[in-house]
MARTORFI-870518 format. One line per field, with one value per residue (C-alpha): x, y, z; residue in one letter. Coordinates in steps of 0.25 Angstrom, whole numbers. Layout:
u (X,...) $
v (Y,...) $
w (Z,...) $
migu (a,...) $
//
This chain:
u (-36,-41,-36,-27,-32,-20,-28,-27,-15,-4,0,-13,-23,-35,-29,-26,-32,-23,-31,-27,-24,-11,-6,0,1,10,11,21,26,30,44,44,46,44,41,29,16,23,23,14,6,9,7,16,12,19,11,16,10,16,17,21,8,-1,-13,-16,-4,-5,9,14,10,16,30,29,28,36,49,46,43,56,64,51,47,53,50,37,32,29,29,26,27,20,24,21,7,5,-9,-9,-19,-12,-1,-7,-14,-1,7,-6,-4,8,6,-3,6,18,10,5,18,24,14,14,23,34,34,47,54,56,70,71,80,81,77,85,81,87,99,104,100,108,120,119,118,131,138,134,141,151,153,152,161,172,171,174,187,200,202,214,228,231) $
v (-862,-847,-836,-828,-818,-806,-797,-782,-775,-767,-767,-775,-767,-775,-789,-796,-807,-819,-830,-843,-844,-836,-845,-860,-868,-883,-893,-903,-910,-901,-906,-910,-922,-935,-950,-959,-953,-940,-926,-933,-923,-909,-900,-890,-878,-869,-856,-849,-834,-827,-813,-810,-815,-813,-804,-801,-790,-779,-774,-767,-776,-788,-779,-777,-790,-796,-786,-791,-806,-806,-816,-826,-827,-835,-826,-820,-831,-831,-845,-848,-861,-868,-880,-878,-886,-901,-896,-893,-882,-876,-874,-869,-859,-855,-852,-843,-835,-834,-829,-818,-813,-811,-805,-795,-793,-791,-782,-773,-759,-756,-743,-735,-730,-716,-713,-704,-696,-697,-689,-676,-684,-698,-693,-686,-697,-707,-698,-696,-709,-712,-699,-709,-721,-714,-710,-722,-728,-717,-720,-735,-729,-730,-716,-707,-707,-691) $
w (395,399,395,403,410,417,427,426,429,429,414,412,415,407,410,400,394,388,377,381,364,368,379,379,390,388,400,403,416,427,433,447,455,446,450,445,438,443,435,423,421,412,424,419,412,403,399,387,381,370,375,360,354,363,363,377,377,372,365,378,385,377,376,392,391,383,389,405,402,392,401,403,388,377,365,369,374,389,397,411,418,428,436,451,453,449,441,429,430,442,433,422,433,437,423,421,433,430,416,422,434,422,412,422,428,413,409,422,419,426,433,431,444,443,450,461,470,486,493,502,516,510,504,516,525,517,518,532,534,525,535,547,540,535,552,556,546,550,567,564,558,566,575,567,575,579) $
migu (x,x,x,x,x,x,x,x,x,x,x,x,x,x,x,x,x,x,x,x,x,x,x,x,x,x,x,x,x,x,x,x,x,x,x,x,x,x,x,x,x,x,x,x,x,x,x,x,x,x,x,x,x,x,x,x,x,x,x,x,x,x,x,x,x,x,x,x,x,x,x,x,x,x,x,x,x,x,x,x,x,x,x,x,x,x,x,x,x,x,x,x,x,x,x,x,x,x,x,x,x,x,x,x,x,x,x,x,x,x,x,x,x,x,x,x,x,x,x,x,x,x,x,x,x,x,x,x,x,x,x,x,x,x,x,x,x,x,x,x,x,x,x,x,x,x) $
//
């Protein structure tokens, strides 16, 4: 197994560069429809980094991490499945990608949205437009006995 390469990004701006010490991958059989020499091989691939331990993050990047992933990880460990494909190398292929594309989504900072106020030409169309249905709400009303 290779090392795990993240390209550069936002958040990421060297990349990053994951030792394939710090990850574990286990097998086992992928469920699915069963029968006769059917589903015996370990095609499933579970794909597990400790985003606690690992050296590949720097601390504020390994806190960034560690607060967005918080409902995916079991401690500090990060685990990603992959079943979709009948090769075992597909899968492992996939858990990979997979791995990359949360990391670099994790890491990437949030931008913060600066409130703002409308503006003169949006607050006087929205009230003209509640006078129009405010009108037309008050023709739909019976005519007043005089």
């Amino acid at each position: 197994m290779d090392d795990l390469h993240v390209p550069p990004g936002p958040g990421v701006p060297g990349g990053l560069r994951i030792p394939a010490a710090e990850l574990l991958e286990q097998f086992s059989r992928a469920s699915g429809p069963g029968g006769q020499s059917v589903n015996t091989a370990d095609s499933r691939v579970q794909l597990s980094l400790d985003l606690g331990t690992t050296t590949a993050l720097s601390d504020v990047q390994r806190e960034r991490a560690l607060d967005r992933l918080s409902e995916r990880i079991s401690g500090t460990v990060l685990t990603i499945s992959a079943s979709e494909h009948r090769s075992q190398r597909l899968n492992r292929t996939a858990a990979r990608q997979r791995l990359v594309a949360l990391l670099r989504d994790a890491l990437a900072p949030t931008t913060v949205r600066r409130p703002s106020r409308p503006t003169r030409g949006s607050q006087r169309r929205r009230l003209a437009g509640k006078r129009l249905r405010s009108e037309t709400k008050r023709n739909r009303r019976r005519p007043e006995a005089e």
